[in-house]
N, C-alpha and C positions, 0 to 999 in steps of 0.2 A: 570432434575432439576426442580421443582416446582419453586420455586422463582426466574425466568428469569425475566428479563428485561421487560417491558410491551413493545408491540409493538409499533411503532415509537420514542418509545426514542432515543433523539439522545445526541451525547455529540462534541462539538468542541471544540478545541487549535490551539491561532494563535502563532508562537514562531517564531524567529528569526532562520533563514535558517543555522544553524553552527551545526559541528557535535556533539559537549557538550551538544545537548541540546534532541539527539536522544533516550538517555535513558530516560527522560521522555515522549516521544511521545512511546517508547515501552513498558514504565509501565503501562502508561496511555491506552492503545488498548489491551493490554494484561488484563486489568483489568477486559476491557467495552465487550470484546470476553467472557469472564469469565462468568459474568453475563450475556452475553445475551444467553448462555446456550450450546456453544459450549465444546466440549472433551478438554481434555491437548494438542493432537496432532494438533489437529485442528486449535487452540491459538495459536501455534507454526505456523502454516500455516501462520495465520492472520497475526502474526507480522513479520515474515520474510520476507512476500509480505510487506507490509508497511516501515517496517526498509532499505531494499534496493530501495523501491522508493522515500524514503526521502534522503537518500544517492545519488541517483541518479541526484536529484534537485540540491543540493549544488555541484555535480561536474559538471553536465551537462547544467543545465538551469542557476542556477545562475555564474557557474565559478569559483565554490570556497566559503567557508564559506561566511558570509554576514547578516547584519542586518536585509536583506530586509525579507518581512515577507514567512510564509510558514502554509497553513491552512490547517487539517486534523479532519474532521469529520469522526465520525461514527454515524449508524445508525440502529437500531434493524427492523429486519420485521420481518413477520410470517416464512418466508424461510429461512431467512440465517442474515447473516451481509454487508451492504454495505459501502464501503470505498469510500472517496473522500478527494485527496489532490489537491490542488490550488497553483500555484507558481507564479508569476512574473517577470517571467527572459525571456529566448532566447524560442520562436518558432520553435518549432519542427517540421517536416512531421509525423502523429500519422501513417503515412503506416511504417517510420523507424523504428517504436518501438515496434519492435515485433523480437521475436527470427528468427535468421536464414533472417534478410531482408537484412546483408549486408553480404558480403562474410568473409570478416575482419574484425573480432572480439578485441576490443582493448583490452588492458591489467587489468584483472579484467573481467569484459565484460559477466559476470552472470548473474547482476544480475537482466533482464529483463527474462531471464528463471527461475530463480526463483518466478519470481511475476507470470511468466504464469500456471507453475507449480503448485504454492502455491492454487489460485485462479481461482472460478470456470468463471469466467467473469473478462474481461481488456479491457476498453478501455480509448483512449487516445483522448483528443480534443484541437484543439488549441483555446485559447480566445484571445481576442484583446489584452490581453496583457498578456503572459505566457500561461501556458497548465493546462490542469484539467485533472484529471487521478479519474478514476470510476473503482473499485474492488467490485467484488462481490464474497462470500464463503456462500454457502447451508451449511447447519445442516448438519450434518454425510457424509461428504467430503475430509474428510484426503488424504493429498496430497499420491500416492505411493513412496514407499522408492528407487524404481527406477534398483532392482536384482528381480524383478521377484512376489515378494511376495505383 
């Protein structure tokens, strides 16, 4: 695609942490994957890693929908797309947040294999106050379909 995105462009939305408001944060990253030159599969990557870790926040960090806020940058490079969302709820262990780190898996309970799946890089930090979560997906990275092919 000629008309990508100039490198460090970046775009952020601060939106209240509720699940109504997820369709905008997926139109919004699906747009900005769009333009920065990513395939259709790929896009699909982006936002699924994003859509379930925003999901994540409102069940996990904040406890449920909530006012409180929820920030999700993105960011063009020459390599790929990097994601970062910001929350302000409960402190995590970023060792828990990884597939396969507890034996019991809760109900639901994907959707951290899909963000690792989706995405070529995950990491999680806790801040003084809530966790920041950094996604990273290279140019020509399509996640596999998971039979072989």
């Amino acid at each position: 695609m000629t008309d990508r995105l100039p490198e460090g462009d970046a775009m952020r939305l601060v939106l209240p942490c509720r699940p109504d408001y997820l369709l905008i944060v997926r139109r919004t990253v699906r747009e900005f994957a769009s333009m920065a030159g990513f395939a259709p599969a790929e896009v699909d990557d982006v936002v699924s890693a994003v859509d379930e870790a925003c999901a994540n926040v409102i069940r996990h960090g904040y406890g449920g929908p909530t006012s409180r806020p929820l920030a999700i940058e993105c960011k063009n490079r020459t390599d790929g797309l990097e994601v970062r969302l910001r929350d302000f709820g409960r402190h995590t262990d970023p060792q828990q947040l990884r597939p396969g780190a507890t034996k019991k898996r809760p109900a639901g309970g994907l959707g951290l294999v899909i963000i690792y799946e989706a995405m070529d890089e995950v990491n999680y930090a806790s801040k003084p106050e809530g966790m920041e979560l950094t996604m990273f997906k290279s140019f020509g990275t399509e996640r596999s379909s998971g039979d072989g092919s």
